[in-house]
C-alpha positions as CSV (number, residue, x, y, z in Angstrom):
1,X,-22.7,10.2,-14.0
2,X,-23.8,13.6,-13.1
3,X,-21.2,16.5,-13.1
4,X,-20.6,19.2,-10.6
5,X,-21.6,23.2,-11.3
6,X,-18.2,23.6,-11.9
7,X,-17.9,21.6,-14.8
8,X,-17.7,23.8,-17.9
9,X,-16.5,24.4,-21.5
10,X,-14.2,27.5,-19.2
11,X,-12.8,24.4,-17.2
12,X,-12.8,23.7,-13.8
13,X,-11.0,21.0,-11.1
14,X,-9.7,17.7,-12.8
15,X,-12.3,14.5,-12.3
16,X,-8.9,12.7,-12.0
17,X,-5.6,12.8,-11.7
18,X,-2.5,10.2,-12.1
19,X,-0.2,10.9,-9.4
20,X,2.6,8.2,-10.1
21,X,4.6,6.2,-10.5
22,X,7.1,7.3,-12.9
23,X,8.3,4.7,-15.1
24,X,5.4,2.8,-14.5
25,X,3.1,2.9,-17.6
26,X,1.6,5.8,-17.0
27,X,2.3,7.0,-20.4
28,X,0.8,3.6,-21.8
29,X,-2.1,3.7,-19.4
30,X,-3.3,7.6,-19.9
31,X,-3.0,6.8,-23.5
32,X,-5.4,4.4,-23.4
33,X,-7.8,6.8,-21.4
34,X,-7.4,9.3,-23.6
35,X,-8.9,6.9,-26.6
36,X,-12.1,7.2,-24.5
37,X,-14.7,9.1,-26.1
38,X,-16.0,10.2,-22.8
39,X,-12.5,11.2,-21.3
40,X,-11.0,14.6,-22.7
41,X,-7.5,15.8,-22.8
42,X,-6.4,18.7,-21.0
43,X,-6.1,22.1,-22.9
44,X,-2.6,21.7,-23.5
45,X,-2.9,18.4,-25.1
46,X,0.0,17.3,-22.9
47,X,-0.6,13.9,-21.2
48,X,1.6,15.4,-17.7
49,X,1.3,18.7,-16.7
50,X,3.5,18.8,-13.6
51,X,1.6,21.7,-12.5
52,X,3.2,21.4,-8.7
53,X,6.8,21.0,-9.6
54,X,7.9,24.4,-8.6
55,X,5.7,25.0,-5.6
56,X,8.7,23.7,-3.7
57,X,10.4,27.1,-4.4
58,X,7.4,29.5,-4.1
59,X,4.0,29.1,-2.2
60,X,0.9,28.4,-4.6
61,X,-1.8,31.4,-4.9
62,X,-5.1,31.6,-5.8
63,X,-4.0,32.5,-9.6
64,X,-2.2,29.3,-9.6
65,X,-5.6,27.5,-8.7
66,X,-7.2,28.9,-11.2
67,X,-4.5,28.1,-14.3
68,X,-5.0,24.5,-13.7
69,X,-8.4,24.6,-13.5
70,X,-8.0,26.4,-16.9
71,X,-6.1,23.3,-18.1
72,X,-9.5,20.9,-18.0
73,X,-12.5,22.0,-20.0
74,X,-15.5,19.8,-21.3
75,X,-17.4,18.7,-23.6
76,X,-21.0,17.7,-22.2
77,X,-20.9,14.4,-20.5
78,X,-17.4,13.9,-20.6
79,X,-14.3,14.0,-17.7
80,X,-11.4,15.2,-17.8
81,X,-7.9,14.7,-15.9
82,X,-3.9,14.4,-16.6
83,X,-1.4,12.1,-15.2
84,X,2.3,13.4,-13.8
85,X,4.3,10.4,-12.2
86,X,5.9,12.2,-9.7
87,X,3.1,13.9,-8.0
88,X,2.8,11.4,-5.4
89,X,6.6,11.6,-4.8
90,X,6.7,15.2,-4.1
91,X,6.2,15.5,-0.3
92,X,4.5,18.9,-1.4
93,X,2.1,17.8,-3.7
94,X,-0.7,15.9,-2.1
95,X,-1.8,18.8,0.0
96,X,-2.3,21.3,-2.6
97,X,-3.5,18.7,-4.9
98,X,-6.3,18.4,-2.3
99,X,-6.6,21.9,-2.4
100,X,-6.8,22.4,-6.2
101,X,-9.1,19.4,-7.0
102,X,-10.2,18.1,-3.7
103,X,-13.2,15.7,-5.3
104,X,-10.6,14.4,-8.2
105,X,-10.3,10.5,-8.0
106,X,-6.6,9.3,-8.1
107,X,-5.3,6.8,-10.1
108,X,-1.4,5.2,-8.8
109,X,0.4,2.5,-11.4
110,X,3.3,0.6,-9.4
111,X,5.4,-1.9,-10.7
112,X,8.7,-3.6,-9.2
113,X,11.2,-1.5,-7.2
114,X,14.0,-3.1,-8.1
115,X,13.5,-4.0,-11.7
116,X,12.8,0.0,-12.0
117,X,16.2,0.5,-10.4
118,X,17.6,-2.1,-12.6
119,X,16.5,-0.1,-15.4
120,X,17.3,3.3,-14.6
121,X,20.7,2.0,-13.5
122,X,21.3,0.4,-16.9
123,X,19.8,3.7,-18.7
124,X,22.0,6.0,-16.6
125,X,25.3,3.2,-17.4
126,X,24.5,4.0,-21.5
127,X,24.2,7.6,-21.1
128,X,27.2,8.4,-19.0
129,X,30.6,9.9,-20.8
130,X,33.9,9.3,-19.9
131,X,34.6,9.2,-15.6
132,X,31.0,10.5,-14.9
133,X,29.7,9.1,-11.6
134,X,26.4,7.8,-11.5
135,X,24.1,8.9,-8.7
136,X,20.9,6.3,-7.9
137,X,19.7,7.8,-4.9
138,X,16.5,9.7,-6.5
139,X,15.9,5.7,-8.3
140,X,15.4,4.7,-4.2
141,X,13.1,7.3,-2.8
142,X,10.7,7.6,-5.7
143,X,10.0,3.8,-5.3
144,X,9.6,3.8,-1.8
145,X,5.2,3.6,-2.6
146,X,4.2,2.5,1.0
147,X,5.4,5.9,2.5
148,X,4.6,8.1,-0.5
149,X,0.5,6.1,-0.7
150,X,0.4,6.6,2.9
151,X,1.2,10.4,2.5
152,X,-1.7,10.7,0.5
153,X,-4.2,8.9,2.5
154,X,-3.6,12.0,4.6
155,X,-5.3,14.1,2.4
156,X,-7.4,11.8,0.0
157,X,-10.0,9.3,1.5
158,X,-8.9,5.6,0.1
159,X,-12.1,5.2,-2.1
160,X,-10.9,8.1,-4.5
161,X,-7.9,6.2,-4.7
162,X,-7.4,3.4,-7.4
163,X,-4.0,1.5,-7.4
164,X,-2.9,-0.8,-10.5
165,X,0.5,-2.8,-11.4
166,X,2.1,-2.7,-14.4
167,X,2.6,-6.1,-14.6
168,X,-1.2,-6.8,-13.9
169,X,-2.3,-4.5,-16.8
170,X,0.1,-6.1,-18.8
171,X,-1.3,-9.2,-18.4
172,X,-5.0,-8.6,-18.5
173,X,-4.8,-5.0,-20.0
174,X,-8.8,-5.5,-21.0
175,X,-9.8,-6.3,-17.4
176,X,-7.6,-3.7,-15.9
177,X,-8.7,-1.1,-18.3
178,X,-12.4,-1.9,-17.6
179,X,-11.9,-1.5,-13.7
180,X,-10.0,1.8,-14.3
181,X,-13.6,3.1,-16.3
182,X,-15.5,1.7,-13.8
183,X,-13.7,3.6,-11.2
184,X,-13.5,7.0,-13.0
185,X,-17.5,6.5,-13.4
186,X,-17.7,6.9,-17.1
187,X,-20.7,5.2,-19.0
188,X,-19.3,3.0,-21.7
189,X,-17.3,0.5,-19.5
190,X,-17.2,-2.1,-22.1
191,X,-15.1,0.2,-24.6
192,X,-11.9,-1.5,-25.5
193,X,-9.1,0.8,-27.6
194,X,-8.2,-0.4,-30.7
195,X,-4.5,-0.9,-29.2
196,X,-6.0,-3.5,-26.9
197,X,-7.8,-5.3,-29.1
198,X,-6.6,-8.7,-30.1
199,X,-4.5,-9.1,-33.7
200,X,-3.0,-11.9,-35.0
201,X,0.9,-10.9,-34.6
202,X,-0.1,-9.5,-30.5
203,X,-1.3,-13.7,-30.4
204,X,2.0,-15.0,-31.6
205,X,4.1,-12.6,-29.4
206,X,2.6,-14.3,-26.8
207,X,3.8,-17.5,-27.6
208,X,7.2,-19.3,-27.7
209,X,8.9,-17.2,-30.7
210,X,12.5,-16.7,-31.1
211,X,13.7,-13.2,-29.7
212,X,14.8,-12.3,-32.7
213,X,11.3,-12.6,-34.7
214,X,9.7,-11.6,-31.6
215,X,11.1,-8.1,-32.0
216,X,10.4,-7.8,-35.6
217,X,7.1,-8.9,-35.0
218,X,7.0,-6.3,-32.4
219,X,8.3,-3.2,-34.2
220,X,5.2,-4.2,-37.0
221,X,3.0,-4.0,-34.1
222,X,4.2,-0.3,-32.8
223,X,4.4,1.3,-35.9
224,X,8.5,1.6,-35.0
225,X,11.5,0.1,-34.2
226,X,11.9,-1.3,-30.9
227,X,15.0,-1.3,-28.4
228,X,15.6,-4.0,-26.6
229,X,18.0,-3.3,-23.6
230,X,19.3,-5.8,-20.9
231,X,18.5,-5.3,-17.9
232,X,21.4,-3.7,-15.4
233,X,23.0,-7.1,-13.9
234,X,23.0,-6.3,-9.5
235,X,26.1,-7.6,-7.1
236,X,25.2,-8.9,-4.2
237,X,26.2,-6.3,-1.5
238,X,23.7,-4.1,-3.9
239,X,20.8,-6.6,-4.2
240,X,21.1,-6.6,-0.4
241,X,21.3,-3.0,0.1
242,X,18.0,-2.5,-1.8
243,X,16.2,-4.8,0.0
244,X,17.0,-3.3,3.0
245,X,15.8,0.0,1.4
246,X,12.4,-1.9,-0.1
247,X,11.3,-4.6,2.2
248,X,9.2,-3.0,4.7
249,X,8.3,-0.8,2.3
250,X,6.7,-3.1,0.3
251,X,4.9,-5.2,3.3
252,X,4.0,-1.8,4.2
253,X,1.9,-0.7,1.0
254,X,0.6,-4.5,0.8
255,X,-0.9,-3.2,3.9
256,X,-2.7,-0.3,2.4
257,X,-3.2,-2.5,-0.6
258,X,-4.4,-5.7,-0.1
259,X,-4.7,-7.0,-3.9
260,X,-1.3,-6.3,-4.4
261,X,-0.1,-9.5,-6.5
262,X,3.6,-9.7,-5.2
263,X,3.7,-13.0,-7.2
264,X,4.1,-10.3,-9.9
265,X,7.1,-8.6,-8.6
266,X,9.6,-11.7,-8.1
267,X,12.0,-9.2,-6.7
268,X,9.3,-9.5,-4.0
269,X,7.3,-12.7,-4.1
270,X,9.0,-14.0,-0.7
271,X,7.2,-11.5,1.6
């Protein structure tokens, strides 16, 4: 891989960035980056930097620019990037993303609509007090990916843009890892992480154990104990309503994705 002039030890533009989704693994999945040897960490060690948030309040200056370049220095021969889910949500974002790192490749992970809702719901139902009302509308628009990918097709040419599901990664998290290096450019596409490497108690999770052992057999392979909450039950008229809200959205980014795997997202598998 050869490196740009403005690749330095001082910093410079990101070689990536992970624009969304939230709630999507994007934690999990920049992790595993990070456990490359030839992908750094930005200078803040944090994994999102949300560097645009507050541009919806104030315009973004050349000073600005040059902070977050600060944020990515290298070692020789390695790349550099952070992931912040909600960048591609942000109507702001993608255009002065393109003008901060306009050769960064972008890297998207998606997974179900309305098991995300399903969870925020039930997340937001535990952590209410007393007569609280519960407000869901953000948990719609920052699912809606067919309108928020083809926002940043405006700005990003689709070849510097790699999409991956959750639910693909979680099922072949080798492959999916190995087409993520591929498309970042590094050397070593045949590194695996140690957390994806196969152990005896990740081999009997997969198979038919009781729930029960299945967690405990879990929390030995995190290091920590493990919460296992129900997903939020949907009424009807509700079910319906988010269809309404995700259907065309979702035969609209199969469009613009053609290896989307909706036999992943039974929410979705109909269309």
């Amino acid at each position: 891989m050869r490196f740009p002039p403005d690749h330095s030890p001082h910093g410079g533009p990101p070689d990536f960035v992970g624009v969304g989704a939230t709630g999507a693994g994007a934690t999990w999945w920049h992790r595993l980056l990070l456990a490359h040897p030839e992908v750094a960490a930005p200078a803040s060690r944090g994994r999102a930097l949300h560097h645009f948030d507050g541009f919806c309040a104030r315009a973004m200056t050349d000073a600005d620019v040059a902070a977050y370049h600060e944020q990515f220095p290298r070692r020789d021969r390695t790349i550099a990037g952070e992931w912040t889910g909600r960048y591609m949500a942000d109507a702001w974002t993608p255009p002065l993303l393109r003008r901060a790192a306009p050769r960064a490749k972008l890297l998207v992970m998606l997974s179900d609509p309305i098991e995300r809702y399903r969870a925020v719901f039930a997340e937001r139902v535990a952590n209410r007090g007393g007569r609280d009302r519960i407000y869901m509308a953000d948990a719609v628009d920052r699912r809606c990916f067919g309108a928020q990918l083809a926002r940043l097709l405006r700005f990003f040419d689709r070849d510097r843009i790699l999409v991956l599901q959750l639910e693909r990664c979680s099922r072949d998290p080798a492959g999916q890892y190995r087409r993520t290096l591929e498309f970042l450019g590094v050397r070593d596409t045949a590194f695996v992480p140690r957390r994806l490497r196969r152990s005896p108690l990740a081999s009997l999770l997969r198979r038919g154990v009781p729930a029960g052992s299945r967690r405990r057999l879990a929390e030995r392979l995190a290091g920590r104990p493990v919460r296992e909450r129900q997903p939020a039950p949907l009424w009807p008229d509700l079910e319906g309503a988010l269809h309404t809200a995700f259907d065309a959205d979702v035969e609209a980014l199969r469009e613009l994705v053609p290896d989307l795997d909706l036999a992943l997202w039974p929410n979705f598998a109909r269309l």
